[in-house]
N, C-alpha and C positions, 0 to 999 in steps of 0.2 A: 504494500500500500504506500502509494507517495507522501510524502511531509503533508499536514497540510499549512498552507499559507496564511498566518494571522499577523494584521498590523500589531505593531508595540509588540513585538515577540520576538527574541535571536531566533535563530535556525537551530541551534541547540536544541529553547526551549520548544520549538513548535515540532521537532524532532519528540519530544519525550510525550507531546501531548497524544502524537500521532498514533505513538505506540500503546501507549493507557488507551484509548481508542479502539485500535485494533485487538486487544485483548478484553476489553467489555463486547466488543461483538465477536469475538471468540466465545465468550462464553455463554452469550444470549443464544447465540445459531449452535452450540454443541448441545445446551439445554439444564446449563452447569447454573444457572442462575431460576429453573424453575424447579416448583413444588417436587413435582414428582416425574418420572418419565415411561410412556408409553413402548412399550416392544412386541412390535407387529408380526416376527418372525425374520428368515433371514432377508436383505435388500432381494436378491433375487426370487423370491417368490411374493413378493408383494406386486396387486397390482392397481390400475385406477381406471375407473370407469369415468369416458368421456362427461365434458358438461350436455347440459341435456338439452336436447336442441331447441325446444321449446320453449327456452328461454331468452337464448340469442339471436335468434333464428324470428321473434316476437317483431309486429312493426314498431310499435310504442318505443320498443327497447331500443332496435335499430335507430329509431330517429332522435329519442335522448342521445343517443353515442355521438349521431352525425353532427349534432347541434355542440355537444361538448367540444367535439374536433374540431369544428370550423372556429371556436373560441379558442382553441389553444393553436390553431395552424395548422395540426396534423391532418393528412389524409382522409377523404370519406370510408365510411366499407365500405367492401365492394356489396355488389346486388347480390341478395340470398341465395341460396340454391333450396329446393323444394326437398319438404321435409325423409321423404322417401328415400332418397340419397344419402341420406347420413346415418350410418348407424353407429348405435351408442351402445357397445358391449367393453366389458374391459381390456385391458390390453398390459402390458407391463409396465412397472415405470419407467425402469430402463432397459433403452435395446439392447 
């Protein structure tokens, strides 16, 4: 992870900030700072069933997103494809 850049700071200290930093989110993302932890079995037999299309796939929904985008700059989506075409069964997390 890069330094990060703070006025009224040496490079030293923005060096040491960087690091306390990276090690708070070391432990947020390993799980070292919650209650308890979840164990799903090994990485490889876990898996995840698509979002469901009927959500995204919704006009209402589509045109909240289109309208947030066009406020932030990014991209429209693109035009739906028909519910048929998508199927939502699980698949692995990773290939």
């Amino acid at each position: 992870m890069p330094p990060i850049r703070m006025p009224n700071k040496t490079e030293a200290e923005s060096a040491k900030i960087s690091a306390k930093f990276a090690a708070a989110m070391e432990n947020v993302f390993s799980g070292m700072n919650g209650d308890a932890l979840l164990y799903l079995g090994p990485a490889a037999t876990l898996t995840r069933t698509p979002d469901e299309p009927s959500i995204y796939l919704d006009a209402a929904y589509r045109a909240e997103i289109n309208r947030r985008n066009q406020i932030r700059g990014l991209p429209l989506l693109p035009d739906a494809v028909p519910f048929e075409s998508i199927a939502a069964s699980p698949h692995p997390m990773r290939p």
